[in-house]
N, C-alpha and C positions, 0 to 999 in steps of 0.2 A: 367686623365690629370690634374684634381683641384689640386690630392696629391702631386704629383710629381715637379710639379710649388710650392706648400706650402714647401715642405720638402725643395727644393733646396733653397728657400728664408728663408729659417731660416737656414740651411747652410751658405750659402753668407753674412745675415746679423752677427752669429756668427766667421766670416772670418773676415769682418770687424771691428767687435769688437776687435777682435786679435790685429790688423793692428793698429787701433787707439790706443791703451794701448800701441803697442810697438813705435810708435812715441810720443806717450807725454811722456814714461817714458821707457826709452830706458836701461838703466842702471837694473831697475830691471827685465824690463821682460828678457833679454839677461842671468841675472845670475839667472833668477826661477828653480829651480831646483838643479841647481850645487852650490851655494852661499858656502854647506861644505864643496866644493873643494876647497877652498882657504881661508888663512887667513884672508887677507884685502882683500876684492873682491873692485877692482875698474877699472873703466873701462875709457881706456883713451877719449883724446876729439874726435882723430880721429874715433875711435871705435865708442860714440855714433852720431857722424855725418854720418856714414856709418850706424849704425841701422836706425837710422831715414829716410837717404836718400833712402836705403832700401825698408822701411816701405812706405814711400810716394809712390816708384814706384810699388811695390805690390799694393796698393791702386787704381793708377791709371791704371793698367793694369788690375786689377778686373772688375772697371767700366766700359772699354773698352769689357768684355767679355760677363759682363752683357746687354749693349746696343747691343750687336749683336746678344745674344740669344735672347733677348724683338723682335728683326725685323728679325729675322728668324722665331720665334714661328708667329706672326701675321700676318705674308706673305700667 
């Protein structure tokens, strides 16, 4: 039960980490990977308002998933 509950909190906190890099810096995690697809990689305003707004609601649907599994495991 210890490991299981460990593994998925270092799971969940490296989801997070995700989530946060791609809201502070939207532009580059969006083109990680592909940047030598294109010459000028740029990404417009709409684009990273959408990464970001994204990002926040990933974030906040995480926590919602996490607070249910916390009161389901301790029921």
């Amino acid at each position: 039960m210890f490991a299981e509950i460990f593994i998925a909190g270092v799971f969940i906190f490296a989801l997070y980490a995700v989530l946060f890099y791609t809201y502070m810096f939207p532009e580059e995690s969006f083109f990680a990977g592909r940047r030598w697809m294109y010459e000028n990689p740029e990404l417009s305003e709409e684009g990273i308002a959408h990464t970001k707004k994204m990002a926040k609601y990933a974030m906040i649907f995480l926590t919602g998933v996490v607070v249910l599994l916390i009161i389901s495991l301790f029921r």
